[in-house]
N, C-alpha and C positions, 0 to 999 in steps of 0.2 A: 784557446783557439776557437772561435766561430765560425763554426761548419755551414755553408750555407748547402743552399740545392736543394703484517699482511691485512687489510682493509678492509677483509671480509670477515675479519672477525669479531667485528661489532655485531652487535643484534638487528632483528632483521627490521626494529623498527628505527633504529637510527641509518641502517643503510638506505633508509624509503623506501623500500618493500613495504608494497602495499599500496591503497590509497594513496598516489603520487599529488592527487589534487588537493589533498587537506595540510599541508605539510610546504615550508615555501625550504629558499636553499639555506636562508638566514637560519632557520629554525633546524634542519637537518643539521646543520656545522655545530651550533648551541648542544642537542640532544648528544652527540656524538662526542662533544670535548667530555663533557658530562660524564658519559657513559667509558668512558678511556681515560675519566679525570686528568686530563691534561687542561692547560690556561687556556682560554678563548686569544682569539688574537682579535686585539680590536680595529686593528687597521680592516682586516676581515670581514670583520661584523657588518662595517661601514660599506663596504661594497658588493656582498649578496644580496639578492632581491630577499622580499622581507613577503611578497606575495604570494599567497601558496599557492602551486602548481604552476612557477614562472619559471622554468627550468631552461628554457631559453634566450634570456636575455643575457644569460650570460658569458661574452665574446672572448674575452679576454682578464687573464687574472697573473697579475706582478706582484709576488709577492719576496721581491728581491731586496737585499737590506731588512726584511722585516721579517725577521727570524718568527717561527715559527714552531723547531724544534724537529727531531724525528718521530717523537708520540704525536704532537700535534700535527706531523703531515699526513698523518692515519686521517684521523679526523678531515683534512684538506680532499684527500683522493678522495673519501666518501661524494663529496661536493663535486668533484671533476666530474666524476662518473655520473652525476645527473644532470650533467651540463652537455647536452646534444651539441650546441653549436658554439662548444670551445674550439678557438682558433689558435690562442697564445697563452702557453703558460711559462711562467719567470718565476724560479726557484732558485735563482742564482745566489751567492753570497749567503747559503743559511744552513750550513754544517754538515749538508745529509752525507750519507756514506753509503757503501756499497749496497747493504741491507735497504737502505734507505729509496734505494734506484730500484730495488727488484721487486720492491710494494707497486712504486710507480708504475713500472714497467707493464703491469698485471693490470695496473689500472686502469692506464690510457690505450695501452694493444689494441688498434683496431680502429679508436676513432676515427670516423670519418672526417672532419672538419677538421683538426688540429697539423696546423700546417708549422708551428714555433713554438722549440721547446727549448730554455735556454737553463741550464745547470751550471753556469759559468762559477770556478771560485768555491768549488764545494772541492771537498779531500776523497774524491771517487778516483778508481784506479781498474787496474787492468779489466778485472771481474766486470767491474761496473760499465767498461766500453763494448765490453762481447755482449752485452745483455742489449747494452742501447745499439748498438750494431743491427740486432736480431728487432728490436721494436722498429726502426725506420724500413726493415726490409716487411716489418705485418705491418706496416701503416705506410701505404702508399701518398696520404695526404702530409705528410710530414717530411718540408722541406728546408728548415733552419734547423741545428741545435747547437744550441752554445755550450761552448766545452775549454772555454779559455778558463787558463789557470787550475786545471785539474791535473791529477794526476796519470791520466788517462796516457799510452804509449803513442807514438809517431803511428805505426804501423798501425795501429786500432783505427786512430784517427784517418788517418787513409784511407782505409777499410770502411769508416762511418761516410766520409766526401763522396767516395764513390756512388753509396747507395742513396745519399744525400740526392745527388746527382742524377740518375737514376731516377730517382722520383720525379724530380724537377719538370726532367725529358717527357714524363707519363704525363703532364697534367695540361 
């Protein structure tokens, strides 16, 4: 259903801590698969800036169909989280699971700018709807999440419209 309306334990030099300007997003994603030995995803590679300290260019990141993995989404948040003016993110269709939601959740809490987040197709369930419930109500800028094809309950989902909704009204 389309709703409209842990990551920190890489080291502090893969998180970008630190000198933010010598380090681009391309290279922070690299150090970090590295560092969690997980596979680089090259569809990925291809669309981080590769410039260091260009943490803003990037809007929007689909990485639907293009699996990923749940170690390599460690790796992925790391990237979220130095992307100030993320608006859309699409993790649809790439396995995560409940554990999988509550990295996120940690991750993204609070963005300002992220107005679509779409999980459509992943095997999350009850857990994983009270958690995303609790994000859309700390992130006022978040007013899509997709959530077709999960396991997620009527009533959760409900619960999610409403504050979907809600947001929609605030902005």
């Amino acid at each position: 259903m389309a709703l409209l309306a842990d990551s920190r334990a890489a080291s502090a030099s893969a998180s970008g801590e630190g000198p933010t300007e010598t380090i681009s997003l391309q290279q922070l994603y690299i150090k970090a698969c590295e560092e969690m030995r997980c596979k680089k995803n090259s569809f990925l590679l291809g669309v981080l800036p590769s410039t260091p300290g260009d943490f803003g260019r990037l809007t929007e990141l689909d990485l639907s169909l293009n699996f990923v993995g749940r170690v390599g989404l460690r790796a992925v948040l790391l990237v979220v989280q130095r992307a100030p003016a993320l608006t859309r993110l699409c993790l649809a269709d790439n396995w995560l699971n409940n554990d999988s939601v509550k990295e996120l959740v940690a991750a993204v809490s609070g963005m300002p700018q992220l107005r679509h987040l779409d999980l459509s197709r992943n095997p999350i369930s009850h857990a994983a709807g009270k958690l995303l419930s609790e994000l859309v109500t700390r992130t006022p800028s978040l007013v899509y999440l997709g959530l077709e094809g999960t396991l997620i309950g009527p009533a959760v989902l409900r619960e999610i419209a409403a504050r979907l909704q809600a947001n929609a009204a605030g902005l």
